[in-house]
C-alpha positions as CSV (number, residue, x, y, z in Angstrom):
1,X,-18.6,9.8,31.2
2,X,-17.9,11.2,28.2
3,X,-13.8,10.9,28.4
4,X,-14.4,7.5,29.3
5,X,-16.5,7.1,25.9
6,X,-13.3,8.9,23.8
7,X,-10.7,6.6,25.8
8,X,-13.0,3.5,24.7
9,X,-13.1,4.9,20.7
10,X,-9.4,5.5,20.8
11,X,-8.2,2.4,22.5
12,X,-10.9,0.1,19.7
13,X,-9.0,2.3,17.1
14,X,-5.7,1.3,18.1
15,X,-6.9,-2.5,18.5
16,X,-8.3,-2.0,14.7
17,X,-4.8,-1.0,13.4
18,X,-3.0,-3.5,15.2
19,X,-5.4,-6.4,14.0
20,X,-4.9,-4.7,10.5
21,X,-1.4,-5.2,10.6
22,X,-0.9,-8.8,11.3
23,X,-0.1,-11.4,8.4
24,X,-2.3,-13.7,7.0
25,X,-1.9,-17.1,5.5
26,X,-2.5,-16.6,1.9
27,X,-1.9,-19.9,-1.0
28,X,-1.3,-19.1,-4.7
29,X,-1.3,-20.9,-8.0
30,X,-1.1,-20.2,-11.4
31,X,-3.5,-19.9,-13.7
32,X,-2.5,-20.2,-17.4
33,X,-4.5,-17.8,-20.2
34,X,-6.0,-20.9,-21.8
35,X,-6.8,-23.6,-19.4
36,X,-6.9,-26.4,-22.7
37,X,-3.6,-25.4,-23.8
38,X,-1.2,-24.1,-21.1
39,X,1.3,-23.7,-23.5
40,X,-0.7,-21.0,-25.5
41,X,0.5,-17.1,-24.4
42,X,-1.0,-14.7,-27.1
43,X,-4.4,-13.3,-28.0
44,X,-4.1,-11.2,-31.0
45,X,-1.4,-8.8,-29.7
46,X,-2.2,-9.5,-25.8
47,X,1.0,-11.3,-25.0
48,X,0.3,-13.1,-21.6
49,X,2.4,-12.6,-18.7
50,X,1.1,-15.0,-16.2
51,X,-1.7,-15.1,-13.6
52,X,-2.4,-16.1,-10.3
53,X,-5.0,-16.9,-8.3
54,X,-5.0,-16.1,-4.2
55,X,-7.0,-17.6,-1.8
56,X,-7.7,-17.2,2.0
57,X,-9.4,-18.8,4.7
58,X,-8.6,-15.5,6.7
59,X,-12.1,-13.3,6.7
60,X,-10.0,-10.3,6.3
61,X,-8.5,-11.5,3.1
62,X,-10.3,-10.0,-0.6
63,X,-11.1,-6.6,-1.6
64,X,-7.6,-5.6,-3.1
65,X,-7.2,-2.4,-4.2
66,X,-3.5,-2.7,-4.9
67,X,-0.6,-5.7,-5.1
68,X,3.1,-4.7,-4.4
69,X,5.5,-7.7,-4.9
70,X,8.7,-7.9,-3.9
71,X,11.8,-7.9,-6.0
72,X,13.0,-11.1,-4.7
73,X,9.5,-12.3,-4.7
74,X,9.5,-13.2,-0.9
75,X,6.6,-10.9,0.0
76,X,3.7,-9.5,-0.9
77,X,2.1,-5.7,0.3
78,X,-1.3,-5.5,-0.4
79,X,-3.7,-2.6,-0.1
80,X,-8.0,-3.9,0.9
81,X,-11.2,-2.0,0.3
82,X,-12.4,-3.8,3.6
83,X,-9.9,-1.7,5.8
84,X,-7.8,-4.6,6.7
């Protein structure tokens, strides 16, 4: 009994990482630092870069502890609190 009880952990533990590991459908847009004027980039000395806004309908998507683009911009690696 108790083999079968570690075979059951291990084989949910490899199901987790393989659901962790496929893509999601994520949608972007950007966000400008002063919705009333687009055009407007600086605070003070802040000089603003850009900004975008991700969203999801995947439940695993949120929680992002870090963001890796791409050079080329094609892809996106992203690191979740939740585990996903």
């Amino acid at each position: 009994m108790p083999r079968r009880i570690a075979l059951l952990f291990v084989l949910a533990v490899f199901a987790a990482a393989a659901s962790a590991q496929q893509p999601i459908s994520v949608f972007s847009r950007t966000v400008p630092l002063d919705p009333r004027d687009p055009a407007k980039r600086e605070i003070g000395e802040l000089e603003y870069r850009g900004g975008v806004a991700l969203r999801s309908t995947d439940a695993r998507f949120g929680g992002f502890s870090g963001l890796h683009v791409s050079s080329d911009g094609a892809s996106v690696l992203v690191i979740s609190d939740r585990g996903s």
